[in-house]
C-alpha positions as CSV (number, residue, x, y, z in Angstrom):
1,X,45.4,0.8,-71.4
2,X,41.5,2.2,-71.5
3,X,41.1,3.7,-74.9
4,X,40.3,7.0,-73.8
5,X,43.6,7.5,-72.4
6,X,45.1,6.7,-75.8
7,X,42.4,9.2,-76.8
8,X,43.7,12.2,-74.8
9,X,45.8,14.5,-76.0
10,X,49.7,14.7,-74.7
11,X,48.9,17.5,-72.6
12,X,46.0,16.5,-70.8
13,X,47.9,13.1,-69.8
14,X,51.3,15.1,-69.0
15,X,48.7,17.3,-66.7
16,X,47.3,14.2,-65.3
17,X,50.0,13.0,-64.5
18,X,51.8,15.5,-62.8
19,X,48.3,15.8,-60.7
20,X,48.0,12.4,-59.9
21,X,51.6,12.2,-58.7
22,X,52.3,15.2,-57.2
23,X,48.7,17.6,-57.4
24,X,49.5,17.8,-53.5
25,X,53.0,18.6,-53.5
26,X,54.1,22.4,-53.6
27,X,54.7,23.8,-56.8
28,X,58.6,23.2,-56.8
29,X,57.7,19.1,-56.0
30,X,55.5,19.3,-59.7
31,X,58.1,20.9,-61.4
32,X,60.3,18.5,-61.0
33,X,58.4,15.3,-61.7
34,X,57.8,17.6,-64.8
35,X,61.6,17.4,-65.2
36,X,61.6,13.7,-65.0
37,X,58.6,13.2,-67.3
38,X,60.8,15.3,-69.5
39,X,64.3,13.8,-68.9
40,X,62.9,10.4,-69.5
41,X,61.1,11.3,-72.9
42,X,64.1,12.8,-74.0
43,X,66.3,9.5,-73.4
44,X,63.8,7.4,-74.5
45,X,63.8,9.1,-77.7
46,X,59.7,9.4,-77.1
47,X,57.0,11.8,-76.6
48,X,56.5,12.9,-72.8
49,X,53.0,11.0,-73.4
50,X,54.6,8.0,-74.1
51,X,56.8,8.6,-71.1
52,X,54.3,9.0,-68.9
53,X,52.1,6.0,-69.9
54,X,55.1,3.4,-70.8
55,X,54.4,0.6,-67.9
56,X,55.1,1.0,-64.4
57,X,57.1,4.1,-64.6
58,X,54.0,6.5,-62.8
59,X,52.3,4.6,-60.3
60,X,48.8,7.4,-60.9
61,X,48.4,4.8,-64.7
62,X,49.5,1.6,-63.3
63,X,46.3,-0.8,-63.0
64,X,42.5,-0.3,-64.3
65,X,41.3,1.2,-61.2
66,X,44.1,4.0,-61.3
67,X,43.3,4.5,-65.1
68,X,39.8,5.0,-64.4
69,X,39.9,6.9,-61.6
70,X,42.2,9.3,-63.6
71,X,40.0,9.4,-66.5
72,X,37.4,10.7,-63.8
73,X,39.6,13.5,-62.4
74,X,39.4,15.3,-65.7
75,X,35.2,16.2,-65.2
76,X,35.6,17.1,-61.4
77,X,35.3,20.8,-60.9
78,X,37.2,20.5,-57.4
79,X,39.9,19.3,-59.3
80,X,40.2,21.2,-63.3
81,X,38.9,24.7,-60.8
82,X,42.1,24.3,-58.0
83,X,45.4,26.1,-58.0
84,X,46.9,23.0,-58.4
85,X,45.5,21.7,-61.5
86,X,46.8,25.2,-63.1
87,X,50.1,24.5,-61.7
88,X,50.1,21.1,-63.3
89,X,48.5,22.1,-67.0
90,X,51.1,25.5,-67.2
91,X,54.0,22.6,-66.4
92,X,52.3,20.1,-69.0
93,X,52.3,22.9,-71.4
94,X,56.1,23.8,-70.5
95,X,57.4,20.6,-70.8
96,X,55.0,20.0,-73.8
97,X,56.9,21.9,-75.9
98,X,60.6,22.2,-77.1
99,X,62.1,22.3,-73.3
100,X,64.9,21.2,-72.0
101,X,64.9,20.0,-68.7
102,X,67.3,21.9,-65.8
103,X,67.6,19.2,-63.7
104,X,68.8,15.6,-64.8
105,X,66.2,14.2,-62.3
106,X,65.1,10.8,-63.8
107,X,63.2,8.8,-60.6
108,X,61.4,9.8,-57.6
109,X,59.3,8.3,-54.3
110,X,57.3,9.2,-51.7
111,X,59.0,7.1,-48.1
112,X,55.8,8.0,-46.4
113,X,53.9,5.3,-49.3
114,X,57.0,3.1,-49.7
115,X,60.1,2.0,-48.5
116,X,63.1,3.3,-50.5
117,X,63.4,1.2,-53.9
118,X,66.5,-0.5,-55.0
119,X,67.1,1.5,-57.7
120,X,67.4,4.4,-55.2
121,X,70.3,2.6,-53.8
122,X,72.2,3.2,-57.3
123,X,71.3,6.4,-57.7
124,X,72.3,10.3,-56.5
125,X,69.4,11.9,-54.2
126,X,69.4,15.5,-55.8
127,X,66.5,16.8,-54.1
128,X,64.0,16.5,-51.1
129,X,61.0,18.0,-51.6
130,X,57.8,17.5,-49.0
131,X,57.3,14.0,-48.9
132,X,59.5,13.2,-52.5
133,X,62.9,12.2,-52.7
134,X,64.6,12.8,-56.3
135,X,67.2,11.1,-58.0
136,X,69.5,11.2,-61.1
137,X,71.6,8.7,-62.1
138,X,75.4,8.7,-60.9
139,X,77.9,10.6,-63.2
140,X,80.5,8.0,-64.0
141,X,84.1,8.4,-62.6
């Protein structure tokens, strides 16, 4: 991990995140990767920074090219001036502080980028949103 991600505060990498997973997604597809960023930090016991930047968990972090060309996205005008970077910081900010998530949404995907995971396969589709599916884990019987 590049050391000015480690640098940046929890917001600006909750933001970040939420932009470089779903910045194209209406604002009801942000929310609720918000809602898994949260749900996740919550049962990890960790901060939603932490959450977002633990290994392989949001594909915007994973590998030195996506980490840089994150870094970048924070001195791009198009990006910090759109609608959608406000949607993303006022989420960051939500989530942020004491929240407690609405949704027990956990994992998501996009089928138009991939084929459906196998984890999917274990798990309860709770919501379709654009091009995201969104899935919680299945309540025991």
């Amino acid at each position: 991990m590049l050391k000015e991600i480690i640098d940046m505060s929890e917001l600006l990498v909750v933001a970040l995140t939420l932009y470089g997973e779903s910045g194209n997604q209406p604002f009801a597809g942000k929310y609720l990767v918000a809602e898994t960023i949260a749900n996740r930090a919550a049962q990890e016991k960790t901060t939603c920074k932490d959450a977002c930047l633990r290994p392989k968990q949001y594909s915007c972090w994973n590998g030195l090219k996506n980490q840089k060309r994150m870094i970048a996205l924070t001195t791009q005008y198009s990006v910090t001036g759109s609608e959608a970077w406000r949607d993303c910081i006022g989420l960051a900010r939500m989530i942020c502080a004491s929240y407690t998530p609405t949704s027990p949404v956990t994992h998501y995907y996009a089928p138009r980028l991939c084929k459906k995971p196998a984890w999917a396969k274990k798990m309860k589709l709770m919501a379709s949103v654009e091009d995201h599916r969104f899935y919680a884990k299945k309540e025991k019987k």
